[in-house]
C-alpha positions as a Markdown table, in Angstrom:
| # | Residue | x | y | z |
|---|---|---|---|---|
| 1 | Unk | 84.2 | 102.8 | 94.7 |
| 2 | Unk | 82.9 | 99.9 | 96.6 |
| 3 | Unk | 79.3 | 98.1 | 96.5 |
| 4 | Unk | 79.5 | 98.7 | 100.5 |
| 5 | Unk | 79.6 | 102.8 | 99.7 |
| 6 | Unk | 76.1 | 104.4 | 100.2 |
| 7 | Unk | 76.6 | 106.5 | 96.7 |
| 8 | Unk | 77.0 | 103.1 | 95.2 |
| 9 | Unk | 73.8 | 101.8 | 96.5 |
| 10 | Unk | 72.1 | 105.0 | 95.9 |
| 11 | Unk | 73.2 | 104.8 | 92.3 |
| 12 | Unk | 72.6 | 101.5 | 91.8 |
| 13 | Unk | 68.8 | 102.1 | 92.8 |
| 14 | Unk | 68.4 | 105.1 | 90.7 |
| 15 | Unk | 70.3 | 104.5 | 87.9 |
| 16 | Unk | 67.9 | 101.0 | 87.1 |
| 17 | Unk | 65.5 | 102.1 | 83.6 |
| 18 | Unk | 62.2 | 103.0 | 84.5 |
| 19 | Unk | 63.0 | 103.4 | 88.4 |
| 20 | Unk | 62.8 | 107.0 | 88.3 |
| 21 | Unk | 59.5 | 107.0 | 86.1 |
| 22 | Unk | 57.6 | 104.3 | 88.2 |
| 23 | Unk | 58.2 | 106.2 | 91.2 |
| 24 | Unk | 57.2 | 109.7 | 89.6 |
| 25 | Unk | 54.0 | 107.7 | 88.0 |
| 26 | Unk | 52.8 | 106.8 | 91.6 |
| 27 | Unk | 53.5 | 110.1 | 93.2 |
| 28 | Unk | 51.0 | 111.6 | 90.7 |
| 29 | Unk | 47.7 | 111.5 | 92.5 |
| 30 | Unk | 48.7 | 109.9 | 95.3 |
| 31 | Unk | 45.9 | 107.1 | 95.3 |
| 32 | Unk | 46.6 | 103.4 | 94.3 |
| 33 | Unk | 47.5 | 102.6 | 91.0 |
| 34 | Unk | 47.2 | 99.4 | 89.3 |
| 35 | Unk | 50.0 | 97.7 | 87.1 |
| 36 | Unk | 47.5 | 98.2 | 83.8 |
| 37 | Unk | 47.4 | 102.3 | 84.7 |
| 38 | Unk | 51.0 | 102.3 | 85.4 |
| 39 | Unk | 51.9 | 100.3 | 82.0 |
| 40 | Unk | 49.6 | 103.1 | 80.2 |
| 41 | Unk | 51.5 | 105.8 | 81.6 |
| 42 | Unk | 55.2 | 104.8 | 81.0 |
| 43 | Unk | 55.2 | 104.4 | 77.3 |
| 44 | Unk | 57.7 | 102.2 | 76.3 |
| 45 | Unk | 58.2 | 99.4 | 79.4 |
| 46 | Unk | 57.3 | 96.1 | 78.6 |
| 47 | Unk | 55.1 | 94.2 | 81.6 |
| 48 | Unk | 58.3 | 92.1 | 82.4 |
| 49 | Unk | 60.4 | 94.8 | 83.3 |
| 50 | Unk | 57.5 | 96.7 | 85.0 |
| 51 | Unk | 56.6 | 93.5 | 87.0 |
| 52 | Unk | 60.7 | 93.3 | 87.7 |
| 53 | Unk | 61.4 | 96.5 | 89.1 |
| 54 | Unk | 58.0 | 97.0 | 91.4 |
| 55 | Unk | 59.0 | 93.7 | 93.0 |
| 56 | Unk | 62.5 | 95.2 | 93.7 |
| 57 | Unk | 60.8 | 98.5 | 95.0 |
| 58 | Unk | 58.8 | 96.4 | 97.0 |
| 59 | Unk | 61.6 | 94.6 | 98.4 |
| 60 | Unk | 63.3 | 97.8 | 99.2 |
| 61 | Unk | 60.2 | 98.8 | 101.2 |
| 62 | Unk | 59.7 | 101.7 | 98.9 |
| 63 | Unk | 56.2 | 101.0 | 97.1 |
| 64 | Unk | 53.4 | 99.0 | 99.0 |
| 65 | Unk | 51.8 | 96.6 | 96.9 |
| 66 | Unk | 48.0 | 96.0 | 97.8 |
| 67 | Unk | 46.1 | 92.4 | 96.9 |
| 68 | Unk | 42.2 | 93.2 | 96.8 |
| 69 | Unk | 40.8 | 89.9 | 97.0 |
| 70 | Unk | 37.2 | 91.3 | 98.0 |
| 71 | Unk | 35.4 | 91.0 | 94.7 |
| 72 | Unk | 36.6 | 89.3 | 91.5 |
| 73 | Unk | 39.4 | 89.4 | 89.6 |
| 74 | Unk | 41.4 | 90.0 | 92.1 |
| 75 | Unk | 43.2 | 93.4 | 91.8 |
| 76 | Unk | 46.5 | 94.5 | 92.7 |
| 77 | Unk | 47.9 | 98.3 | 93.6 |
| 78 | Unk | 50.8 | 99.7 | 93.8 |
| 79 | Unk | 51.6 | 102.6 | 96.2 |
| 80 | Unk | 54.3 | 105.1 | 97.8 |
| 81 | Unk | 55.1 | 104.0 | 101.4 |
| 82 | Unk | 56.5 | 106.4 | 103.4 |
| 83 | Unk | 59.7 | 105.9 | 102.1 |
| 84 | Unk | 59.1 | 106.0 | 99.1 |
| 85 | Unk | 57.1 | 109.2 | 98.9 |
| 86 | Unk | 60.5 | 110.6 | 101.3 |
| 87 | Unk | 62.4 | 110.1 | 98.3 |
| 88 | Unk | 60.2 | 111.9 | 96.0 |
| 89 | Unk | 61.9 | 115.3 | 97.1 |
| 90 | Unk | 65.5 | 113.8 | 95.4 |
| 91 | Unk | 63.4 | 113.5 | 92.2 |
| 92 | Unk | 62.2 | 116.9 | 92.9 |
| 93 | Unk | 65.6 | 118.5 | 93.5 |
| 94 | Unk | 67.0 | 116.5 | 90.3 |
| 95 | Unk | 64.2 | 118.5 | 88.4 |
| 96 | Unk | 65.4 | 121.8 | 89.7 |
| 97 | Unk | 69.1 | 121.1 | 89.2 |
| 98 | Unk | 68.3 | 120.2 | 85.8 |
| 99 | Unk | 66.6 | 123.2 | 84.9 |
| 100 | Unk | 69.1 | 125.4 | 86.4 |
| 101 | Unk | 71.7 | 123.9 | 84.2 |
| 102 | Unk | 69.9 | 121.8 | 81.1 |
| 103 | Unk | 66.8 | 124.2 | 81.4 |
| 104 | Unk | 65.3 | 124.7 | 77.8 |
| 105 | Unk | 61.6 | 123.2 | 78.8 |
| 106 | Unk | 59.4 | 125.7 | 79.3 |
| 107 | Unk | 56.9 | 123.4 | 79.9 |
| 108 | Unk | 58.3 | 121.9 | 82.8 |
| 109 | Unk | 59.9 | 125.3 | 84.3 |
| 110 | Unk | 56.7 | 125.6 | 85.6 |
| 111 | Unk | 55.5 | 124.7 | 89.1 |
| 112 | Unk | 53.3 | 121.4 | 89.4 |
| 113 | Unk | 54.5 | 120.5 | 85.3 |
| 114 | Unk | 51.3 | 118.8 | 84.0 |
| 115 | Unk | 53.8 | 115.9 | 82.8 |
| 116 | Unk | 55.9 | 115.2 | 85.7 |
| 117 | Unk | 53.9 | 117.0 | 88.7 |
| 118 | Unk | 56.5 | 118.5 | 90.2 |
């Protein structure tokens, strides 16, 4: 397989740690979310690596980062752009596809999972 090859690319943008999880983290609620709030709700990332892969999401035009210089400190959001919230469904179709064939989560056999939301 080539870089050139759209699977590739695909792959290569999924298959990143935390991607996935980022992207699911601002689907849930679909408002703004700050870096703090999405640290909290990915246990495990460190800030660097948070930091590194929303500036690569951003590049990719998939999340929308919003500077609120308005009031003081200056806050910055994170949120789906069209794009990004288009790919949400392959996350969803991964969840179904994995409960057809890994399913043992009753949990998350449900509809709108209280830890994923889908």
């Amino acid at each position: 397989m080539k870089p050139e090859c759209t699977i590739y690319e695909v792959a290569d943008f999924i298959g990143k740690k935390w991607t996935l999880l980022i992207l699911q983290e601002l689907y849930k609620g679909t408002s703004n979310k700050r870096f703090s709030e999405l640290k909290r709700s990915i246990p495990g990332i460190t800030p660097k690596l948070l930091s590194s892969r929303l500036k690569e999401l951003e590049k990719l035009d998939i999340v929308q980062k919003n500077i609120d210089t308005s009031a003081f400190p200056i806050t910055c959001q994170y949120i789906l752009t069209d794009k990004g919230l288009a790919f949400i469904s392959v996350i969803k179709s991964m969840k179904i596809w994995a409960l057809k064939w890994h399913g043992n989560n009753e949990t998350c056999k449900k509809t709108n999972c209280k830890y994923c939301a889908f």
